[in-house]
C-alpha positions in Angstrom: 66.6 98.2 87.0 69.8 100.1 87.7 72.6 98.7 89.2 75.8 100.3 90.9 78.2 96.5 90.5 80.9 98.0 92.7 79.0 99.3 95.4 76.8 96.3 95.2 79.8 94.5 96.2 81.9 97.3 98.6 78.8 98.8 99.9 78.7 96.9 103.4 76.4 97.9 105.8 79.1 100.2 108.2 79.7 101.5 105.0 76.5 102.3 103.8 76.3 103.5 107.6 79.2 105.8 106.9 77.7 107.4 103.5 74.5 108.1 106.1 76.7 110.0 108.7 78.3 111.8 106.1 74.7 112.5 104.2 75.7 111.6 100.8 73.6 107.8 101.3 71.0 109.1 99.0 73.7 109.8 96.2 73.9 105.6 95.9 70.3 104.5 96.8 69.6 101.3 94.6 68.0 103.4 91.1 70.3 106.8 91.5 73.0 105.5 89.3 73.1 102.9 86.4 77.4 101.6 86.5 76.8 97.4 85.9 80.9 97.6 85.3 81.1 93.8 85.0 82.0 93.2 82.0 85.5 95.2 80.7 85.2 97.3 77.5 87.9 98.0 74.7 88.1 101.4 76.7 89.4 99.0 80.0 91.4 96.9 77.6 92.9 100.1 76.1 94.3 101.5 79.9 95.5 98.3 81.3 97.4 97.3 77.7 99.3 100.6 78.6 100.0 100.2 82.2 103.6 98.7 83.7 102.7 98.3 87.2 99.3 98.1 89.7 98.5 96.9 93.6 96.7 94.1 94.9 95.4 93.9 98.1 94.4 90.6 99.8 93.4 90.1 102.9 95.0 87.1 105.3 93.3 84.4 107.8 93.7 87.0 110.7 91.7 89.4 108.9 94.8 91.8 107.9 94.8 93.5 104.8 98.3 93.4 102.5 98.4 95.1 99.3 101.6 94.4 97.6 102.9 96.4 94.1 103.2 94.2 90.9 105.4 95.9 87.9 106.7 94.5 84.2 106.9 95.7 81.0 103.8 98.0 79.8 100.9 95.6 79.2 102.5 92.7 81.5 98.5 92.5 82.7 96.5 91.0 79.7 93.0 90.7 79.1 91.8 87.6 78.3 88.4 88.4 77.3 85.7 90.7 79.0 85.8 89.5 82.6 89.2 87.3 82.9 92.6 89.5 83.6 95.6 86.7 84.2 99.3 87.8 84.1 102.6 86.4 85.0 103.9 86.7 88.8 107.6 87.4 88.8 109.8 86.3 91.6 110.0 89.4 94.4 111.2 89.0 98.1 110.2 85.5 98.2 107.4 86.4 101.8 104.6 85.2 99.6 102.1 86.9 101.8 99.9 87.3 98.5 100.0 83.7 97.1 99.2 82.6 100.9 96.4 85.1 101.2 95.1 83.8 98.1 95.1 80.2 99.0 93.0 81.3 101.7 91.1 84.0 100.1 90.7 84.5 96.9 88.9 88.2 96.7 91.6 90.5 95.3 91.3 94.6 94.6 93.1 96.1 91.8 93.8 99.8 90.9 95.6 100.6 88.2 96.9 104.1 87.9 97.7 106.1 84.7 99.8 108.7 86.3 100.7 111.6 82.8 96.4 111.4 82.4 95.4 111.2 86.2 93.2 108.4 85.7 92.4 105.7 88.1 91.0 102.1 87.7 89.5 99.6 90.8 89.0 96.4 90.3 87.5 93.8 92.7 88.0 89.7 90.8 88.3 86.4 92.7 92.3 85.1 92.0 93.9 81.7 91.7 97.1 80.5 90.9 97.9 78.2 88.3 101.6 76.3 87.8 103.6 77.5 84.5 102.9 74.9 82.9 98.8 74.6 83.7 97.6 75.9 80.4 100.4 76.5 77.4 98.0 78.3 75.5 97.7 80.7 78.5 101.2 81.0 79.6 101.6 82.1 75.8 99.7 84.8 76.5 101.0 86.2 79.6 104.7 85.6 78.6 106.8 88.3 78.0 109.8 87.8 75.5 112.9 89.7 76.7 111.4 91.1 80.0 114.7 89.2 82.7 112.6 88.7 85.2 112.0 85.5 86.6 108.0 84.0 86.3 107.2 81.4 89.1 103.4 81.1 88.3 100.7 82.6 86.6 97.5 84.7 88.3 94.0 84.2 86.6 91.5 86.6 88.0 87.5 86.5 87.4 85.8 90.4 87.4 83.7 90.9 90.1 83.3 94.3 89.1 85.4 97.6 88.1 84.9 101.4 88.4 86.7 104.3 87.5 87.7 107.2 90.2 88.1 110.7 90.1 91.5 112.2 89.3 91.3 114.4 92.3 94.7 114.0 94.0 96.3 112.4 91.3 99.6 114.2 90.5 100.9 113.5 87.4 104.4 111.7 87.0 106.1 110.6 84.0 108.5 107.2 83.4 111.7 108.3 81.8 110.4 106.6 78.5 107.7 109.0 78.3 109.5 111.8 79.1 112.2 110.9 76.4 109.5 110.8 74.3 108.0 114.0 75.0 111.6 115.8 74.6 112.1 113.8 71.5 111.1 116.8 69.1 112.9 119.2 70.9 116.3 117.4 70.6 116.0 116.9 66.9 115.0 120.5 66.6 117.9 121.1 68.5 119.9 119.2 66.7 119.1 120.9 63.3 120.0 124.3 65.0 123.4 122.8 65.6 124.1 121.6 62.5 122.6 125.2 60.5 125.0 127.0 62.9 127.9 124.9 62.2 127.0 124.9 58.3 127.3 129.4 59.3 130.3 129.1 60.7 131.7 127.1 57.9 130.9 129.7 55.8 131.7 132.7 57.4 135.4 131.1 58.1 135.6 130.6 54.8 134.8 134.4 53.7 
């Protein structure tokens, strides 16, 4: 049997009431698409090793949403096998409306955004906290050597489910690593023009 995991889990019924109104309800009747998305591939583990920042949005005991941006170094969110995600949560503003949230409810969303490819990952995973020093083997693998920012605990989320979403609207940006990197050849070929017309004016001084 087919099985849409996200909607299964987002598709409430005002907003399967909402896909009605709009007419597009028969585009996600149960058996018009097969996306299970609940366990993550090497595809998934490929995009988020590459990604330096994401939100999360939680939701708080008065039923407001907060969805706060996490950053690090490029692959600061690790994969810990097909349907575990845990990373290091580095000291911010010091509100704590997440970690609250959390100890209250622990349904998270995720997207992740690949700006350069206009790509776009959701997540939905169930989030708890763990102290530092909970699980060495674990805080091995979230730990990132060199990075100067501050980790006060670690995040371990369980996959609900995932999807991927159009990159309609997406405009790409680049981090001024990637664009160094882009402009990389044309600096050394700029570079070797330099030096060939300096070696030319050498010699024509010299004539």
């Amino acid at each position: 049997m087919s099985r849409y995991s996200f909607l299964d889990l987002a598709g409430s019924a005002s907003v399967k009431a909402a896909q009605a109104e709009m007419g597009v309800d028969h585009l996600w009747a149960p058996g018009q698409v097969d996306r299970p998305m609940e366990a993550f591939t090497a595809h998934e583990e490929a995009f988020i090793a590459e990604r330096d920042s994401f939100y999360m949005a939680s939701v708080s005991e008065t039923g407001w949403p907060y969805v706060q941006y996490r950053g690090g170094p490029p692959g600061f969110l690790k994969v810990i096998d097909e349907t575990t995600l845990a990373f290091a949560d580095f000291r911010g503003n010091r509100q704590y409306i997440s970690v609250g949230n959390l100890d209250a409810n622990d349904r998270v969303a995720l997207i992740l955004v690949d700006y350069p490819r206009r790509a776009r990952l959701k997540i939905l995973a169930r989030a708890e906290r763990l102290p530092l020093d909970a699980d060495p083997a674990l805080m091995a693998r979230v730990s990132n050597p060199g990075y100067r920012a501050k980790p006060e605990r670690i995040f371990r989320l369980k996959l609900a489910a995932f999807d991927w979403n159009c990159p309609q609207h997406i405009v790409p940006r680049f981090t001024e690593a990637e664009i160094a990197s882009a402009v990389q050849p044309l600096r050394e070929r700029l570079e070797a023009l330099e030096a060939e017309n300096r070696a030319l004016r050498g010699r024509l001084a010299e004539r």
